[in-house]
N, CA, C and O atoms as CSV, one atom per row, in Angstrom:
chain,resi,resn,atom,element,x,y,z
A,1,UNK,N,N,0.842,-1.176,0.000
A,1,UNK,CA,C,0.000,0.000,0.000
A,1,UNK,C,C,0.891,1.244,0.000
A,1,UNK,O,O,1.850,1.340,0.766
A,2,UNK,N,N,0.546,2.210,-0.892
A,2,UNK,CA,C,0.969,3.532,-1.042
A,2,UNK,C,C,0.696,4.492,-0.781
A,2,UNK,O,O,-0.179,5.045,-1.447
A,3,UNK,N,N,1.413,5.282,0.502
A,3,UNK,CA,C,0.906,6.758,1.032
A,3,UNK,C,C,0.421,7.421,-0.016
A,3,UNK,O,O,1.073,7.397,-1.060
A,4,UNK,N,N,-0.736,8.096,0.044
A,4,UNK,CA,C,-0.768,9.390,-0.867
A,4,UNK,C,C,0.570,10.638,-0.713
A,4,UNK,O,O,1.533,10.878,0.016
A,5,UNK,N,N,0.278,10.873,-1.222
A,5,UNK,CA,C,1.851,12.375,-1.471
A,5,UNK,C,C,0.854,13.482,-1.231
A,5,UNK,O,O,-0.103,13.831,-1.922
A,6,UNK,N,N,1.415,14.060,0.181
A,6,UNK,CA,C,0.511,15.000,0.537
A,6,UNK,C,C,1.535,16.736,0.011
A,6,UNK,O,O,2.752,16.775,0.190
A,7,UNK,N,N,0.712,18.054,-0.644
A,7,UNK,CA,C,1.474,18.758,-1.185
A,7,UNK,C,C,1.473,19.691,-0.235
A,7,UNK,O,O,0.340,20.126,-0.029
A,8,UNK,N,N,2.833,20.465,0.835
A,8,UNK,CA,C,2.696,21.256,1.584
A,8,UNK,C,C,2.524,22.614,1.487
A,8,UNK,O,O,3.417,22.974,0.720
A,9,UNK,N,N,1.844,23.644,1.847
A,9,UNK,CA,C,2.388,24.808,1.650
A,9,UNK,C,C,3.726,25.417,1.969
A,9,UNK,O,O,4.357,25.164,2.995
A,10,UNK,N,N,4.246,26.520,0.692
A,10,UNK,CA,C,5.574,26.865,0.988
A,10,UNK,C,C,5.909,27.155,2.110
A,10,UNK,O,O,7.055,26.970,2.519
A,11,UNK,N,N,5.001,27.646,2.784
A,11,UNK,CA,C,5.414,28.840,3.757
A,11,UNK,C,C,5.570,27.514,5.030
A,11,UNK,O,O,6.443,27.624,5.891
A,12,UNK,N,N,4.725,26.430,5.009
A,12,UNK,CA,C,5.141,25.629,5.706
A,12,UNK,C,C,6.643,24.912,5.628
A,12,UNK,O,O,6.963,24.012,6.403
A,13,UNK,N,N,7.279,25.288,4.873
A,13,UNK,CA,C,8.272,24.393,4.376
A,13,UNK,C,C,9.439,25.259,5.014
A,13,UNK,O,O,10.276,24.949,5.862
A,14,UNK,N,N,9.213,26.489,4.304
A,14,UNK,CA,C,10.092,27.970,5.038
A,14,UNK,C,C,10.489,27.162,6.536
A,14,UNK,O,O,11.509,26.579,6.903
A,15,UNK,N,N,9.164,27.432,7.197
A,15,UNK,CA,C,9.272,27.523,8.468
A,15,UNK,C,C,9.558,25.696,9.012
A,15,UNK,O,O,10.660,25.650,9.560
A,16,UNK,N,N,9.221,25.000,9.001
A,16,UNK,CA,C,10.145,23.745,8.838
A,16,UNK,C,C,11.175,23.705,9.006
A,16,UNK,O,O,11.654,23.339,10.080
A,17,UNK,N,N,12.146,24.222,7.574
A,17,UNK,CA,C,13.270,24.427,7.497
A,17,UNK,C,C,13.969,25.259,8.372
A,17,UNK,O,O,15.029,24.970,8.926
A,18,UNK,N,N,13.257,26.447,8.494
A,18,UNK,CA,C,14.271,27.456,9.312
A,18,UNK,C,C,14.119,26.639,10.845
A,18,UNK,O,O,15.130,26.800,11.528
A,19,UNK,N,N,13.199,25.916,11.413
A,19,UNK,CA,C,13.157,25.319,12.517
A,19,UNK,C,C,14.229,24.273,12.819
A,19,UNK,O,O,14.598,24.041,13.971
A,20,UNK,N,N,14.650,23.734,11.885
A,20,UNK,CA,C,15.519,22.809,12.048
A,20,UNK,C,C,16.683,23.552,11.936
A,20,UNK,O,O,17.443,23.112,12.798
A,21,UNK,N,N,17.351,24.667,11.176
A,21,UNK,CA,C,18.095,25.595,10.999
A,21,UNK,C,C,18.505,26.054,12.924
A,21,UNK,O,O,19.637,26.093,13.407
A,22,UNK,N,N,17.182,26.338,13.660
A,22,UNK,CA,C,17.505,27.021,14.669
A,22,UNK,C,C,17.830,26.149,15.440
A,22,UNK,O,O,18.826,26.379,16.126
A,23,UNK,N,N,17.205,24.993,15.594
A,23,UNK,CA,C,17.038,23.969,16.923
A,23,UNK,C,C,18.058,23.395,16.843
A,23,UNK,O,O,17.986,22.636,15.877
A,24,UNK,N,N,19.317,23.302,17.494
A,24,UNK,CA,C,20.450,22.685,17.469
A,24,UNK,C,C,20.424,21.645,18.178
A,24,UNK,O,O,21.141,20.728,17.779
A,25,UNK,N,N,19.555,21.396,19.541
A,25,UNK,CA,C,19.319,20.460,20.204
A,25,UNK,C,C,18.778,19.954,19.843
A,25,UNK,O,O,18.648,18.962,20.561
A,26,UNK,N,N,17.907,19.869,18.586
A,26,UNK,CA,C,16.828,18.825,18.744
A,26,UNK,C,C,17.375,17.927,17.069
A,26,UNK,O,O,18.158,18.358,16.222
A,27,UNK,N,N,16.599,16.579,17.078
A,27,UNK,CA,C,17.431,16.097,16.096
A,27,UNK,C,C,15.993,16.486,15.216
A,27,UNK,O,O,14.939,16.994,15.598
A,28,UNK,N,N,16.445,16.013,13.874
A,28,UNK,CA,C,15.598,15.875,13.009
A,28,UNK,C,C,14.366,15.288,12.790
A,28,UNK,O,O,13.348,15.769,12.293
A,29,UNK,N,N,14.637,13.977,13.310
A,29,UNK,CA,C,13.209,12.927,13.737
A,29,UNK,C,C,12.494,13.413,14.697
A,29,UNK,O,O,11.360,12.973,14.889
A,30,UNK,N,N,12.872,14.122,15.250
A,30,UNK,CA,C,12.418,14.937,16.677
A,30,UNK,C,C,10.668,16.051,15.901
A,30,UNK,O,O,9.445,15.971,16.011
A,31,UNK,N,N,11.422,16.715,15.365
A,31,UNK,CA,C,11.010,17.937,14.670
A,31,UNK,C,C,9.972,17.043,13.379
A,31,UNK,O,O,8.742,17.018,13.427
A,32,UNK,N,N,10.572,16.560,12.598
A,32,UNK,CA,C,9.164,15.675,11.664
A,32,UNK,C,C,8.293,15.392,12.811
A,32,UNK,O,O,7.296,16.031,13.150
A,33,UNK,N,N,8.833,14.281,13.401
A,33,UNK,CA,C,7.568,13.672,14.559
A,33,UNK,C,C,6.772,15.085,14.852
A,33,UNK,O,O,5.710,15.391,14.309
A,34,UNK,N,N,7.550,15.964,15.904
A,34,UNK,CA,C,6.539,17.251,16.088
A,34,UNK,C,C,5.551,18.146,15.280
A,34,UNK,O,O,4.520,18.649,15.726
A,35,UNK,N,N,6.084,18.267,13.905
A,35,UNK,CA,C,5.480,18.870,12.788
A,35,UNK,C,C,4.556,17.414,12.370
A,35,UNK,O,O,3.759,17.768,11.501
A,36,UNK,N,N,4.463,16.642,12.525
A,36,UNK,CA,C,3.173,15.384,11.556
A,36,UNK,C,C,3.663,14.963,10.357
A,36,UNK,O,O,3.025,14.282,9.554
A,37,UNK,N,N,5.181,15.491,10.164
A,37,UNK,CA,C,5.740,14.990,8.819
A,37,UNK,C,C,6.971,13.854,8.487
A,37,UNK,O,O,7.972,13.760,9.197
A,38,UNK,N,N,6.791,13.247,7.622
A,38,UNK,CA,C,7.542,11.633,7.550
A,38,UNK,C,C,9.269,12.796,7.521
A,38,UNK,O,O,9.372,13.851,6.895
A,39,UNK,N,N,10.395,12.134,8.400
A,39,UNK,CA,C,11.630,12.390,8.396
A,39,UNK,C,C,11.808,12.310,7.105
A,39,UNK,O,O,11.568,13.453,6.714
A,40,UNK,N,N,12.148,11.508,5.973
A,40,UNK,CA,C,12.645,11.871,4.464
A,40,UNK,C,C,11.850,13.302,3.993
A,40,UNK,O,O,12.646,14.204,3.731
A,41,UNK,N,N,10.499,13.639,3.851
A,41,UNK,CA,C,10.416,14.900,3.742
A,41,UNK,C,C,10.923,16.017,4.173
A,41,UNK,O,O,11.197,16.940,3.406
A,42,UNK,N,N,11.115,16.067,5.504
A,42,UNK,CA,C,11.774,17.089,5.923
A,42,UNK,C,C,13.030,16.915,5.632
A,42,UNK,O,O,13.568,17.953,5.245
A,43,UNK,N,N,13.816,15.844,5.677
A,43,UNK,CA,C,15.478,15.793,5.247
A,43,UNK,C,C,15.482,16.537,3.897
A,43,UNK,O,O,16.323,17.433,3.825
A,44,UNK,N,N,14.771,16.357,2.903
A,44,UNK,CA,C,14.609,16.634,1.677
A,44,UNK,C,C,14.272,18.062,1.232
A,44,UNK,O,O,14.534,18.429,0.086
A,45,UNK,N,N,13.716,18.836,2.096
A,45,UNK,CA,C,13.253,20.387,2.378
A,45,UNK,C,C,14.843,21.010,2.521
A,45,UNK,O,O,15.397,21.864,1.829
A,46,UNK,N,N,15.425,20.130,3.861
A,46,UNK,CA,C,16.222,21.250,4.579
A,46,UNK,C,C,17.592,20.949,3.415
A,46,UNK,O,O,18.438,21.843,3.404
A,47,UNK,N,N,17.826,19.773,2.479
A,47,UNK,CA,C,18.582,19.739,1.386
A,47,UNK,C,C,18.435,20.639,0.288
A,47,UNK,O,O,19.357,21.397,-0.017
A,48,UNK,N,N,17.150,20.615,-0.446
A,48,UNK,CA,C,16.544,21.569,-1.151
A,48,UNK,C,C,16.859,22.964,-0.740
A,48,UNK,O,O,17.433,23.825,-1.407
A,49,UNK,N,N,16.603,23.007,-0.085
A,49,UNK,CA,C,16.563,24.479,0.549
A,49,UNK,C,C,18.265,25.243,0.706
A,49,UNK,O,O,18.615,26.360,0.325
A,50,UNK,N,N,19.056,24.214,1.376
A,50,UNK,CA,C,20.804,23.968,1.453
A,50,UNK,C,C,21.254,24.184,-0.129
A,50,UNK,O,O,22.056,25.097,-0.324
A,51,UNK,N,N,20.842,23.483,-1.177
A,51,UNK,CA,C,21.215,23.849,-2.326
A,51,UNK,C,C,21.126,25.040,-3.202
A,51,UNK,O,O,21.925,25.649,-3.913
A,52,UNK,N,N,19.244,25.217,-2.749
A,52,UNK,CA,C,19.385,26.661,-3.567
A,52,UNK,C,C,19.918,27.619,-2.891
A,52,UNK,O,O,20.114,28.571,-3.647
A,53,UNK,N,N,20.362,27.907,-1.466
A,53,UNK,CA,C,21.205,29.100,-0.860
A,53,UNK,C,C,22.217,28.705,-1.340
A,53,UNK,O,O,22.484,29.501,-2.240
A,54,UNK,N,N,23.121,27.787,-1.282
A,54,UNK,CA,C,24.734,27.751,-2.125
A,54,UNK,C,C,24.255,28.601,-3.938
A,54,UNK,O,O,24.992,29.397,-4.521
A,55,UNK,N,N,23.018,28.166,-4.403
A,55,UNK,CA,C,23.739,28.782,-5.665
A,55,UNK,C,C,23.219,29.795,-6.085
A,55,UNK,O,O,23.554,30.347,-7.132
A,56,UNK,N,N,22.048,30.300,-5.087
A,56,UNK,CA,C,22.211,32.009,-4.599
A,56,UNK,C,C,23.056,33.040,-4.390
A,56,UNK,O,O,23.133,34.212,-4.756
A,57,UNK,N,N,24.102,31.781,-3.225
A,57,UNK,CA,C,25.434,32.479,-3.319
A,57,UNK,C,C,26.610,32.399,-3.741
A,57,UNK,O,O,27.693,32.699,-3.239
A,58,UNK,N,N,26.209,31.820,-5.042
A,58,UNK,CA,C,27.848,31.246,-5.778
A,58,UNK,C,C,28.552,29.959,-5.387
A,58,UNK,O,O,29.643,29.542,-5.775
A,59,UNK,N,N,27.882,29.541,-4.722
A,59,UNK,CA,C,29.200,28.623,-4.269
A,59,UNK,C,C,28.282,28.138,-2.727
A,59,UNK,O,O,27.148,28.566,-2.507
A,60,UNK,N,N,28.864,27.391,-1.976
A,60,UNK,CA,C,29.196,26.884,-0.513
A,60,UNK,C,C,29.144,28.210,0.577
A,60,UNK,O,O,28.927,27.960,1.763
A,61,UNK,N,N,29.302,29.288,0.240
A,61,UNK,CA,C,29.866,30.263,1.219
A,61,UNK,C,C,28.212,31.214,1.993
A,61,UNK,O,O,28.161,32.361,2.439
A,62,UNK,N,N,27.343,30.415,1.908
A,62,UNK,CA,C,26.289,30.928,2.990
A,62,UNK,C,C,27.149,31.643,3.849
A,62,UNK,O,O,28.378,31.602,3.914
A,63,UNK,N,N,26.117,32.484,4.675
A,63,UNK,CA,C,26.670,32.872,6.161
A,63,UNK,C,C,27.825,33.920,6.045
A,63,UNK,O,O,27.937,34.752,6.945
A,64,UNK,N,N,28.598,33.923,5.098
A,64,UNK,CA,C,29.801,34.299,4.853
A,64,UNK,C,C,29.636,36.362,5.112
A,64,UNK,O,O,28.620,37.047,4.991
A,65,UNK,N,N,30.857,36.741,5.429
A,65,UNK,CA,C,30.749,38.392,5.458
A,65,UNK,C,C,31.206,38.591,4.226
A,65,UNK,O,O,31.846,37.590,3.905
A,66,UNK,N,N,31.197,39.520,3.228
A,66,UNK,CA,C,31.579,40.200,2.296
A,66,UNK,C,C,33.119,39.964,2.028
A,66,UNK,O,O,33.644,39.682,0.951
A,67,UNK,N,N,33.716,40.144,3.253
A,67,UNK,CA,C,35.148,40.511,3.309
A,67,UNK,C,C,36.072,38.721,3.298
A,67,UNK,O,O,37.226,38.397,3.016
A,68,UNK,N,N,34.991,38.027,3.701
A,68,UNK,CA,C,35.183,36.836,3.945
A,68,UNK,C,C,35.061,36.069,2.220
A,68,UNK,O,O,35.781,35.354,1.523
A,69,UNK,N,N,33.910,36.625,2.116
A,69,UNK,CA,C,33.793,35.603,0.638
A,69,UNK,C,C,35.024,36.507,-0.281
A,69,UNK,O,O,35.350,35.736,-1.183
A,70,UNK,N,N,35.734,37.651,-0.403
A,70,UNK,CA,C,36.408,38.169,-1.267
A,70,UNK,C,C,37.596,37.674,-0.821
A,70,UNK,O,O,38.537,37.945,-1.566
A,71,UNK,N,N,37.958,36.810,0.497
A,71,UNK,CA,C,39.112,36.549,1.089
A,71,UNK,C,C,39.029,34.864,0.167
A,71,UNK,O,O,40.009,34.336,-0.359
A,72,UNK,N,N,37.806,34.363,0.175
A,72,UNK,CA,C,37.552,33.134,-0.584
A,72,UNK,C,C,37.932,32.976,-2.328
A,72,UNK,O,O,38.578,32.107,-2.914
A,73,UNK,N,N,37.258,34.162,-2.821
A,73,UNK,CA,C,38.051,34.255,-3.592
A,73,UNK,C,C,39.328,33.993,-4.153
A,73,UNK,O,O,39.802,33.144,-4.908
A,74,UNK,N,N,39.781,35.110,-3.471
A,74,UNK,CA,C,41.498,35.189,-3.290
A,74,UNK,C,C,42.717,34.011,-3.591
A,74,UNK,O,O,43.776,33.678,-4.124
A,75,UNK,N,N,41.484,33.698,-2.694
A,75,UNK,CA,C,42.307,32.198,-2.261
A,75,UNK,C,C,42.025,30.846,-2.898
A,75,UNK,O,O,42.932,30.040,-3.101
A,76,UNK,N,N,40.876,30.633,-3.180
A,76,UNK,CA,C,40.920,30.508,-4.781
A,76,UNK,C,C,41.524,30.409,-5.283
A,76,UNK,O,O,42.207,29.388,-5.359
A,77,UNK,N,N,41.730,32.008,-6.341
A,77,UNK,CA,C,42.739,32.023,-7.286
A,77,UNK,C,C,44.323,31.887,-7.116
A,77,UNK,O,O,45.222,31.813,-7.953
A,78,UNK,N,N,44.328,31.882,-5.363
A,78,UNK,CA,C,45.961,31.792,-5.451
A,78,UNK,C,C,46.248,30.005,-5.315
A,78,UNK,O,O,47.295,29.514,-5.738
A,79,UNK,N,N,45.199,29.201,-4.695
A,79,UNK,CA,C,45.056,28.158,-5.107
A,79,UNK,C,C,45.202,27.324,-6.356
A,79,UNK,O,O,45.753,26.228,-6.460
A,80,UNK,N,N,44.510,28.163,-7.435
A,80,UNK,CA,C,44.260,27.765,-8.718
A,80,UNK,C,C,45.866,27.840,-9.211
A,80,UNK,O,O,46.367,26.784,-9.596
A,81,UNK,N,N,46.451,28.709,-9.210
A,81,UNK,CA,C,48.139,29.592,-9.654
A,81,UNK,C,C,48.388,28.250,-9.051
A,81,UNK,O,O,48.435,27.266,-9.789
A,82,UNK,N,N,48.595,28.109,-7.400
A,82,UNK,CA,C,49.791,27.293,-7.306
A,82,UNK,C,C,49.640,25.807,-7.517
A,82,UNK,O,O,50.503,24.946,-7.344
A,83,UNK,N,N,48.110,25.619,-8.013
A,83,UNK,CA,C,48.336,24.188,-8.537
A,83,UNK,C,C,49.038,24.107,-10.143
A,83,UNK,O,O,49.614,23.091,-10.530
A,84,UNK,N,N,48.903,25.205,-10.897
A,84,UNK,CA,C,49.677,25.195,-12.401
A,84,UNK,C,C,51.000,25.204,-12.320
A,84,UNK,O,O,51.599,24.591,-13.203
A,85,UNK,N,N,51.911,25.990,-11.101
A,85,UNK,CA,C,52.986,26.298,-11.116
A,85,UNK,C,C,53.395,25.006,-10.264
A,85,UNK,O,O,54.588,25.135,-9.987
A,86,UNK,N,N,52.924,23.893,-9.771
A,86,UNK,CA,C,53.034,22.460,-8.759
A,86,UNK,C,C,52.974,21.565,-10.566
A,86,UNK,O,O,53.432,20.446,-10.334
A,87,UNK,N,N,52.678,21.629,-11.844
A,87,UNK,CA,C,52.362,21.055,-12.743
A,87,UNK,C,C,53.275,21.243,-13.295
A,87,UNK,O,O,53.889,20.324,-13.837
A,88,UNK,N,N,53.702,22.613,-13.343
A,88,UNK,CA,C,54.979,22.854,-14.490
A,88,UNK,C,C,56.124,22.113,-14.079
A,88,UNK,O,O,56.744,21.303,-14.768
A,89,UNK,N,N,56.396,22.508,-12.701
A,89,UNK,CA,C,57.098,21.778,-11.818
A,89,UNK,C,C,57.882,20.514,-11.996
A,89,UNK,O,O,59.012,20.134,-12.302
A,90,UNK,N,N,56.406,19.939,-11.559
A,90,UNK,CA,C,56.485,18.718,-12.150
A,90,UNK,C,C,56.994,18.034,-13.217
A,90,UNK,O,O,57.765,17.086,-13.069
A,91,UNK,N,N,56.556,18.514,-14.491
A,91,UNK,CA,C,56.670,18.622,-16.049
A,91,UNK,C,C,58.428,18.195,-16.234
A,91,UNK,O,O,59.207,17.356,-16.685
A,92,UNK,N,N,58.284,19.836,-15.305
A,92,UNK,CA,C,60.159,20.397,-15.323
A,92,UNK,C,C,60.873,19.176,-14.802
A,92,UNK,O,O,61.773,18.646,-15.453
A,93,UNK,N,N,60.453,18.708,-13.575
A,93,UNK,CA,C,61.338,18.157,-13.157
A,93,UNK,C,C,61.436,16.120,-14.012
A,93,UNK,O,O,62.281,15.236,-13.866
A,94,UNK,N,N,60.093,16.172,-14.854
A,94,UNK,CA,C,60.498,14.214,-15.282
A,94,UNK,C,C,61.179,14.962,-16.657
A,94,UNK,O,O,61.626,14.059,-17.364
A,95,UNK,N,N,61.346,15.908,-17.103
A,95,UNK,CA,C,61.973,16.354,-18.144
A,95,UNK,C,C,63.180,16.076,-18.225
A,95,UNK,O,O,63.717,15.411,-19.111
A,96,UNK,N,N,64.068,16.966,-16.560
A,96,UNK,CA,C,65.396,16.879,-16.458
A,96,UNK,C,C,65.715,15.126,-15.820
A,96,UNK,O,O,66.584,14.368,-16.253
A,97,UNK,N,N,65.091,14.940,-15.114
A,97,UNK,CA,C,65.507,13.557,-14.675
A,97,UNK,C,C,65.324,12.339,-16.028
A,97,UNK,O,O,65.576,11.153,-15.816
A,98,UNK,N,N,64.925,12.765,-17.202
A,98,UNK,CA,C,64.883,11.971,-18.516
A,98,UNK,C,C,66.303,12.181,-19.270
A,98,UNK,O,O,66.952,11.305,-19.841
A,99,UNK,N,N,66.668,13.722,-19.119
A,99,UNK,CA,C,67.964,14.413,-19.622
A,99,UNK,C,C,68.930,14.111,-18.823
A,99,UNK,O,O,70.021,14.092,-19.393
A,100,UNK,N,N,68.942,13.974,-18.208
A,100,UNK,CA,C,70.122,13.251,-17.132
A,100,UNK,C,C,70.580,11.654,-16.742
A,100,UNK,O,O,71.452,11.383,-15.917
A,101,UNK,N,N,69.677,10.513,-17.638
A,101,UNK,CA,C,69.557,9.447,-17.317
A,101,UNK,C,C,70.318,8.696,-19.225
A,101,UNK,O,O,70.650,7.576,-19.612
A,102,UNK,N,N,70.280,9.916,-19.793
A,102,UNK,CA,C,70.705,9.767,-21.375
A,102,UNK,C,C,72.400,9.664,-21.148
A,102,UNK,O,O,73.147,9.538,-22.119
């Protein structure tokens, strides 16, 4: 036998979510049980919900200050640099150890 699929209102979902957002003590099964709703739904809200704020905000960096995500950035790109210049490196170095084995 198959539950019907019951359709919630948004605003219920909002608030769901932000409930589980606040309640640090309480677990998840806690909060479905309290709200009347099966735990995979709500896991599935507060995922949903987790995804579209990351790509609201570009990326992973919710929560983040201004100064913080431009520090993310940064770092980033100095990330990105020193993995090309860890490649050349590399490159460089089975090059000479090929030239040296002649």
């Amino acid at each position: 036998m198959v539950a019907k699929r019951k359709n919630y209102p948004e605003e219920f979902k909002r608030d769901a979510v932000d409930l589980v957002r606040s309640s640090k003590d309480r677990t998840l099964t806690d909060i479905a049980r309290s709200l009347g709703i099966h735990l995979e739904t709500l896991r599935n809200w507060v995922r949903e919900d987790k995804a579209r704020t990351q790509d609201a905000d570009g990326g992973g960096d919710a929560g983040m200050t201004p100064d913080e995500k431009e520090e993310l950035r940064r770092l980033r790109r100095e990330n990105a640099r020193l993995k090309e210049d860890n490649e050349i490196l590399r490159k460089a170095a089975a090059y000479f150890a090929r030239e040296t084995t002649r």
